[in-house]
C-alpha positions, 0 to 999 in steps of 0.5 A, spaced: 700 159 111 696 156 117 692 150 116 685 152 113 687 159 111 686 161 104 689 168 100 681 170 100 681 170 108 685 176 107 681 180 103 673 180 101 676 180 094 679 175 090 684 176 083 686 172 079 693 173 074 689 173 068 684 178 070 689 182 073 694 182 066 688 184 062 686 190 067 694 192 067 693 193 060 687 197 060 691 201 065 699 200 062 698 207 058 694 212 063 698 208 069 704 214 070 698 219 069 693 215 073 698 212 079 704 215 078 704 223 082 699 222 087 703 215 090 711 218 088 712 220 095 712 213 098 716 211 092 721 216 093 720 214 101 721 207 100 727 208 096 730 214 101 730 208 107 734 204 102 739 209 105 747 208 101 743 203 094 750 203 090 753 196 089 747 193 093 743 187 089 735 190 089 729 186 086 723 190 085 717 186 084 712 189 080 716 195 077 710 196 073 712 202 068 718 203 072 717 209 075 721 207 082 727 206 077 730 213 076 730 214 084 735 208 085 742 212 087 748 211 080 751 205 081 745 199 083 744 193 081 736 193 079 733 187 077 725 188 076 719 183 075 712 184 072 707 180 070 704 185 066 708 185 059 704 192 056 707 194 063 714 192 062 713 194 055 712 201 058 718 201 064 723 199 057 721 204 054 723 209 060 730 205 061 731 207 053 729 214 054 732 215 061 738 212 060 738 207 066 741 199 066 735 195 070 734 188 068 727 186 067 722 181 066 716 178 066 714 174 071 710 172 077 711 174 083 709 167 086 714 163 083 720 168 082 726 165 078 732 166 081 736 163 086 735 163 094 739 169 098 740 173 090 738 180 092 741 184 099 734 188 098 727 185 095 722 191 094 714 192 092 711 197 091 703 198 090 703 189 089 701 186 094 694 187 093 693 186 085 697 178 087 691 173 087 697 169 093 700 176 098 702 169 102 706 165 097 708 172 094 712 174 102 715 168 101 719 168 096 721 174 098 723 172 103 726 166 100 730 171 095 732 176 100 740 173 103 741 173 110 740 180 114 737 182 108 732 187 107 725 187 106 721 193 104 713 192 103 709 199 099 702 198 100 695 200 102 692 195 107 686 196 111 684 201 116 684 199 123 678 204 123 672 200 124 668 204 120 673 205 114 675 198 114 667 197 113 667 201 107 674 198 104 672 191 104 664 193 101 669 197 095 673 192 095 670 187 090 669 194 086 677 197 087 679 190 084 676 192 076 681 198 077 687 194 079 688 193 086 683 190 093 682 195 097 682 191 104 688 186 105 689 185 112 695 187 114 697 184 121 693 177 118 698 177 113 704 178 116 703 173 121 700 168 116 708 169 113 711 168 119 714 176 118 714 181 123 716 188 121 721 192 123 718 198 123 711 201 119 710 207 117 705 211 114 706 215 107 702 219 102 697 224 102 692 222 104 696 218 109 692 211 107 698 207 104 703 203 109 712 202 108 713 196 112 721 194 113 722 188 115 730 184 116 731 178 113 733 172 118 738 167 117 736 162 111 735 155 115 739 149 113 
């Protein structure tokens, strides 16, 4: 992160952990009701950009109560993390009742505890805006990406409308009650991580939600 920058420059909103953990397990049981539909078809995208997963080592960070998990082809190596444990209690659940073979774990995604260049792609979906650090956490993905690898970034950004991104940071301080800022500077926060996307694009309906690719360099010695 540049010098004198803080998380909060990003977003007129600030998080705390603790406080996100209590509003996701307020959230944990009308979660796939509330968020699951009307944000699946960026979900779905996400994972279909993947292309050929079978074999491939992917770490989703925020699976949340899982509802990426059933969309990964047969035979992928899927580890997910999430800070909430009402909400990994939730994805268990499903693994249980689908039938699937992730690896979970409650974790920050701030400080991923997993070795530099473990994962051929690191994925979050719908996170980067309930993390109290989105710079830290780019990092560390990065950081756990190997070499050529790939990172995939799921997320409402702030509009370039002037109008709308107005609006967006004035909800902002409210959206934040419900579980997410409204407002994250995306083009501030990609070059505070020293990060430029491959390619962006726009998913959902309404078309308000951004996919952002990213190809993971060689780590330096």
């Amino acid at each position: 992160m540049s010098a004198g920058k803080s998380p909060q420059d990003l977003s007129v909103a600030e998080v705390e952990n603790d406080v996100m953990a209590r509003v996701y397990a307020n959230l944990s049981a009308i979660y796939d009701l509330a968020f699951g539909p009307v944000l699946q078809g960026g979900r779905r995208r996400a994972v279909a950009v993947m292309g050929e997963t079978a074999g491939q080592r992917i770490l989703e960070v925020g699976v949340g109560t899982g509802l990426n998990l059933s969309l990964y082809q047969a035979g992928t190596d899927v580890t997910g993390i999430d800070y909430s444990s009402e909400m990994l209690d939730r994805a268990e659940a499903r693994v249980a009742r689908e039938g699937l073979r992730p690896r979970l774990f409650q974790m920050d995604a701030a400080d991923l505890r997993f070795p530099d260049g473990s994962f051929d792609i690191v994925y979050a979906p719908y996170v980067i805006s309930v993390v109290p650090d989105p710079v830290k956490v780019l990092a560390e993905m990065q950081r756990v990406c190997r070499p050529g690898g790939r990172l995939i970034v799921l997320n409402h950004f702030r509009s370039a409308s002037p109008l709308l991104s107005r609006v967006e940071q004035w909800m902002s301080p409210f959206t934040v009650r419900i579980g997410f800022k409204a407002d994250v500077d995306m083009t501030a926060l990609f070059a505070r991580a020293a990060l430029v996307p491959d390619w962006t694009e726009k998913v959902n309906r309404p078309r308000i939600w951004t996919l952002a690719h990213y190809t993971c360099p060689p780590h330096s010695e």
